[in-house]
N, C-alpha and C positions, 0 to 999 in steps of 0.2 A: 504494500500500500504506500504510497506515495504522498508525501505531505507537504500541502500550500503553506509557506508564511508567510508573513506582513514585510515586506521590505521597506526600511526607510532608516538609515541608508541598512542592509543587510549582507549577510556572511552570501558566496558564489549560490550556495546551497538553498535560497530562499527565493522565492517566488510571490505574488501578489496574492494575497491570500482570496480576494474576490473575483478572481480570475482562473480560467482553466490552463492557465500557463503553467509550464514547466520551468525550472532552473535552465536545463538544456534549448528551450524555446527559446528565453532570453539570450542565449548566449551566439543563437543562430539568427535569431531577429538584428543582434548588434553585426553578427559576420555579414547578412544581408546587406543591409543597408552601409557599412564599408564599401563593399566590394560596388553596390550601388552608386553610392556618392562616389567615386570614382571615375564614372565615366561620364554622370550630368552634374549637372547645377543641383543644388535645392530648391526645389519649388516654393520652400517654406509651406508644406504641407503635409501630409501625411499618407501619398500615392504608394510608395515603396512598402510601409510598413503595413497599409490595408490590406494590398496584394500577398506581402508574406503571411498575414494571420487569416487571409480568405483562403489560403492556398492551403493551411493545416486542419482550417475548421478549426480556428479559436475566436473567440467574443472578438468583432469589431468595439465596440463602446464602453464595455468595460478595461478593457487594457489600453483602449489609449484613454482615458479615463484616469487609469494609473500613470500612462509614461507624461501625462499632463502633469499630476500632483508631483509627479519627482523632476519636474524641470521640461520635459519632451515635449517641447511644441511646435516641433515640427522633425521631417527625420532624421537633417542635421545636428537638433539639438538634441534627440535620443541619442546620438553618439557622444557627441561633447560632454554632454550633461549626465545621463541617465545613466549612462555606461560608466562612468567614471565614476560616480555614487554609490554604482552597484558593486564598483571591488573595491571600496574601503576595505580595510582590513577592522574584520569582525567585532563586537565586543563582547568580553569574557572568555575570547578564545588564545590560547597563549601562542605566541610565536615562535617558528621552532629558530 
């Protein structure tokens, strides 16, 4: 069984807990959208990451709902921002 948590900012292992996202979505949603912004502009919208979450069958509105509340408003700024929030290094967990 596989378990949602609240990220803000959270450990790689955590995921939006109102969302059927995975830790590993996230980390594909960020590899997308790189490899994406790379070959256009930003729209300043949200075309790239629709496409990647319609493409899995996950919540359009709820997750970007989430990549909104952590910064993400648009696909450039899910990488800048979201991305970057999302590997703090954990708390409570010790460093090796």
């Amino acid at each position: 069984m596989t378990q949602n948590l609240l990220l803000a900012p959270a450990p790689p292992e955590a995921a939006p807990a109102d969302t059927a996202l995975l830790p590993r979505d996230l980390l594909d949603l960020f590899d997308v959208l790189e490899q994406d912004l790379r070959t256009r502009s930003c729209a300043h919208g949200f075309s790239a990451t629709r496409r990647f979450l319609l493409a899995r069958g996950l919540p359009v509105a709820s997750t970007l709902a989430f990549l909104k509340a952590h910064g993400g408003h648009c696909d450039c700024t899910v990488l800048s921002r979201v991305e970057r929030n999302w590997w703090r290094a954990p708390v409570g967990r010790e460093s090796a």
